[in-house]
Every structure is written in structure tokens, then in C-alpha cells.
N, C-alpha and C positions, 0 to 999 in steps of 0.2 A: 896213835889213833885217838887216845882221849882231847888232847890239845885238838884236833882238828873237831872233834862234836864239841868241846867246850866251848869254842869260839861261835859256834850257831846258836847258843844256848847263849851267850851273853851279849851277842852283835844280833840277836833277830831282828830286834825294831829297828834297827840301824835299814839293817840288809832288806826287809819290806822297805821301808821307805824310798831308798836310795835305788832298789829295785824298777817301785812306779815312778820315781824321776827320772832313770834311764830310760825305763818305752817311752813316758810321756815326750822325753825331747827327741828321741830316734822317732818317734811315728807324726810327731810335727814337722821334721827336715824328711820323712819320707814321703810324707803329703803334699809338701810344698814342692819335693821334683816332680808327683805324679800331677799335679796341677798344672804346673809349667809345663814339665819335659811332653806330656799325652798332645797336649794340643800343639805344640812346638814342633814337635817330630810330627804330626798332621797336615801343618803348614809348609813345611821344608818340601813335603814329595809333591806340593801343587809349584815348587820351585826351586828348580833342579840348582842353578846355579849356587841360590846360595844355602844350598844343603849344606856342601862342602863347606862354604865359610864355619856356617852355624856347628856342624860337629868338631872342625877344626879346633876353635875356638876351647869347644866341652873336652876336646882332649887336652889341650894346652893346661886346662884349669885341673884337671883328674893328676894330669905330671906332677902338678906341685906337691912336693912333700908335706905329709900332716903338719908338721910343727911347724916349717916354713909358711903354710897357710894358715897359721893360726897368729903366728909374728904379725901375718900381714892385715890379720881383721881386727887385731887388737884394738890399732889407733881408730876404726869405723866404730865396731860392736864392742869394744873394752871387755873385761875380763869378765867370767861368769857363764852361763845359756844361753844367750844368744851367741855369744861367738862359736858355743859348741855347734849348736841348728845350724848355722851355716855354714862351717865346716863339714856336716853329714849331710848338706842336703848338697855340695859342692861336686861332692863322690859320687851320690845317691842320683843325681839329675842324670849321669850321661848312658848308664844302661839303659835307662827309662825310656832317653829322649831316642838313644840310637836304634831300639829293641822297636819301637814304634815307629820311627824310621824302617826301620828294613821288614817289617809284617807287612807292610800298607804298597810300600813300596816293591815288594816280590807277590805282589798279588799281580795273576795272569792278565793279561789285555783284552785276553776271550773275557772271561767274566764279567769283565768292567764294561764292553761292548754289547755282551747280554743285556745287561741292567740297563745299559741306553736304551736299546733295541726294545725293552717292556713299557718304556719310559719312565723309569723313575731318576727325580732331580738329580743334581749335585750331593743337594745335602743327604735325600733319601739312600743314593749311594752309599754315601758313606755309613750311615746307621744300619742298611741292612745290608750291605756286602761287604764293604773294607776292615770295618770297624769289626763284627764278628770272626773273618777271614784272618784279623790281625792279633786275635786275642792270645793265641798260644808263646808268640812274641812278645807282647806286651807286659803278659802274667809272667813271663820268665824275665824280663828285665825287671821287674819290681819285685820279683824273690830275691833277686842278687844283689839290687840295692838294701834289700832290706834285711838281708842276713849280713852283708857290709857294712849297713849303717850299725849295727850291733858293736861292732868291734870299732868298728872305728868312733863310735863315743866313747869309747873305755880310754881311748888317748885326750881326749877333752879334757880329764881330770885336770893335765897337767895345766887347763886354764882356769882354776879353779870354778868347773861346772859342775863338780862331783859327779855324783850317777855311780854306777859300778868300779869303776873306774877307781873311785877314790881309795876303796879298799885293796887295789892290787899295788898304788902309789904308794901306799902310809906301808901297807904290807912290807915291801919291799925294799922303800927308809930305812924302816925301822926292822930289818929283818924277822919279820913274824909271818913265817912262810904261811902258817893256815887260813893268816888273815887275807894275804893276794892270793891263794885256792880259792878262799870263800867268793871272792869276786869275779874271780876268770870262772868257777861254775856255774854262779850263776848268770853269767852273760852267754855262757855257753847252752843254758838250758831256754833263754830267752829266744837266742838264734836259732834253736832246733823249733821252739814252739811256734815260731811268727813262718820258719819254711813249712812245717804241717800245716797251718794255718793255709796261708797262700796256695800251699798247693791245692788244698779240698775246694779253695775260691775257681783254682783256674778248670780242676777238673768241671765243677759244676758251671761255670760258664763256656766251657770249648765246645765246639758243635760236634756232636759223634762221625760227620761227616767228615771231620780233618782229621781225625783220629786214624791209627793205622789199624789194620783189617781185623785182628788181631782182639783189639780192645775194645772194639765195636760190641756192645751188649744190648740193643736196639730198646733200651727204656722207656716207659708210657711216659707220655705228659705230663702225667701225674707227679710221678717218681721225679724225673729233671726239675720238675719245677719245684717240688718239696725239698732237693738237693740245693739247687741254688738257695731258695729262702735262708734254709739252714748255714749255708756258706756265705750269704751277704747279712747274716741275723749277726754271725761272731764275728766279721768285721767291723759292723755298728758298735758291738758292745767292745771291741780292740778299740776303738777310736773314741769308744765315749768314757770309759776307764783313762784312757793317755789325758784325754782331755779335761775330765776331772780331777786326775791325779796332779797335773800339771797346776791346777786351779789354787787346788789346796797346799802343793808347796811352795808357791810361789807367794 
């Protein structure tokens, strides 16, 4: 047991750093599928045909194995964080794109003919029926990418992008088992924090209305709307932490 606290006691600054360089480059490859995959997976259910191509395609990419896909972006992105980010955001795009895909897409025909029938546009549809109707989907495809994209930067090391990762590599070399502990825990504690995370986001955005009977707690305005702030306040500061961390080790 002492070996395993000694190693914290002399890798801290290591493990802080290497720490904020793992979210920073996992929350840039998870931004970059929510950017894409949201609006992508939007586009595909006004066109049915080439839905199919387009998730095709996002599965065919998801099959590649990690290191086979990292052989292959070497010769583009060369060695280091960029080839990691695009290896996690690789993964990270097709829950996103498909999860969003199939919210938008299994919303009822009655509703969508409502929303005609009041007249509201194209786009007004989408913002105040599809888009709210598809959240529960949406916030579960970007938990999954994003407790995925955890783990799956830890294999990045092997392109020399460090992040956690690197401690489980050298660990493991060099058999100093507390050394690859110290990194598989804390990647394990990043994964558990960013799905807490997500979920208080998804809770405070899903309409109590899609909710089952059950969970329905009929909350003031007040209260949902002090929830959500609070839930879109710690994704601002997740995102401006990644984005400064990134700043500063780069």
C-alpha cells in the first residue's frame, strides 16, 4: 500500500498535468462530434435515402480498430494530439450522429402535423418540437461518447499524445504496477465525473413531459430554470478549463 500512495506523492504534478491534457484533448474530439454529428444527424432525417449512406459510412469508420486507426492518420495528423483528437472524436461522432438521428427521427407524425396546423415554420419546428422532443436521445449519445472518449484516449499514448494514458504505458514497460493504477484511476474517476456531469445537463434540459409518470415532480419555473443555469454554468466552465488547459500545455 505504501508504494501505491508513494507514487501520488511523487507523480502529483505529473498526474495534475497529464490529467488537464487528457480532458482538454477528450472534450475537443467530443465537441468536434457534437458540432458535426448534432447538425448531421438533423440533415439526414429531412433525407431519408442518404441516411443510410451517411451512418453506413460512421459505422464502417467506428469497425476500424484503435491502432489500425491511428497507423492510418499518422501519414495526415503525424504523431502527437492531433492524431489523438481525431481518433476520439472518430468513436465519439457516431453515437452522437446516430442518437440524434433516431430522437428526431421517432418523433410522432401527429405532433409534427400539430405544429403545421398552429403554423409554425420549418425551422420553428425544429427548435420548439423536434429539437426538445429529441433531447433525451441526443444527451444519451453524448454520455456515451463521452465516457468512451475517456478510455479511448488512454490508447493515444501509444502515439505519443501522452494524457493518462502515458502513465498506464511507462507503467506497464517498465513494470511499476502503481504507476499504470495511478492512470487507469484517474481516468476512471474523469469517466465517472463528466457521466455525473452529463447527466444533471440532460436531466435539467428534458421536458418533465417525456419523463415517465413516475419521475414527474411538476417543478416551478423558477426551480427548472435555476437547474438548467446550474447545468449549462458547469458545462461552460468543463469547456473553458479543457480549453485553457489545452492553451497552456500546448
Amino acid at each position: 500500500m505504501s508504494d501505491y500512495l508513494e507514487i501520488y506523492v511523487t507523480k502529483w504534478d505529473e498526474l495534475v498535468e497529464e490529467f488537464l491534457r487528457h480532458l482538454s484533448m477528450t472534450s475537443l474530439a467530443v465537441l468536434l462530434a457534437l458540432v458535426i454529428g448534432v447538425p448531421l444527424g438533423i440533415f439526414i432525417t429531412r433525407h431519408k435515402k442518404l441516411s443510410a449512406v451517411v451512418i453506413a459510412v460512421a459505422n464502417v469508420m467506428q469497425s476500424i480498430p484503435c491502432m489500425a486507426l491511428l497507423a492510418l492518420g499518422i501519414p495526415v495528423f503525424g504523431i502527437g494530439e492531433k492524431l489523438a483528437v481525431f481518433m476520439v472524436f472518430v468513436y465519439a461522432f457516431l453515437p452522437i450522429l446516430k442518437n440524434t438521428y433516431t430522437g428526431i427521427a421517432g418523433i410522432s407524425p401527429v405532433s409534427l402535423e400539430v405544429a403545421r396546423g398552429i403554423g409554425l415554420t420549418r425551422a420553428q419546428q425544429l427548435t420548439r418540437v423536434e429539437l426538445p422532443m429529441a433531447v433525451p436521445y441526443v444527451m444519451s449519445g453524448i454520455r456515451i461518447a463521452a465516457v468512451s472518449a475517456v478510455s479511448t484516449m488512454t490508447i493515444a499514448a501509444f502515439a505519443g499524445a501522452n494524457g493518462l494514458g502515458w502513465f498506464i504505458v511507462l507503467g506497464m514497460n517498465s513494470r511499476n504496477y502503481p504507476l499504470t493504477l495511478m492512470g487507469a484511476v484517474a481516468a476512471s474517476v474523469m469517466a465517472l465525473a463528466l457521466d455525473f456531469l452529463l447527466g444533471r445537463v440532460e436531466k435539467a434540459v428534458t421536458s418533465e413531459g417525456l419523463l415517465p409518470p413516475d419521475q414527474i415532480k411538476n417543478l416551478s419555473r423558477t426551480v427548472r430554470r435555476r437547474r438548467r443555469n446550474v447545468a449549462w454554468g458547469l458545462c461552460v466552465a468543463l469547456i473553458g478549463v479543457s480549453v485553457l488547459s489545452y492553451a497552456a500545455l500546448i
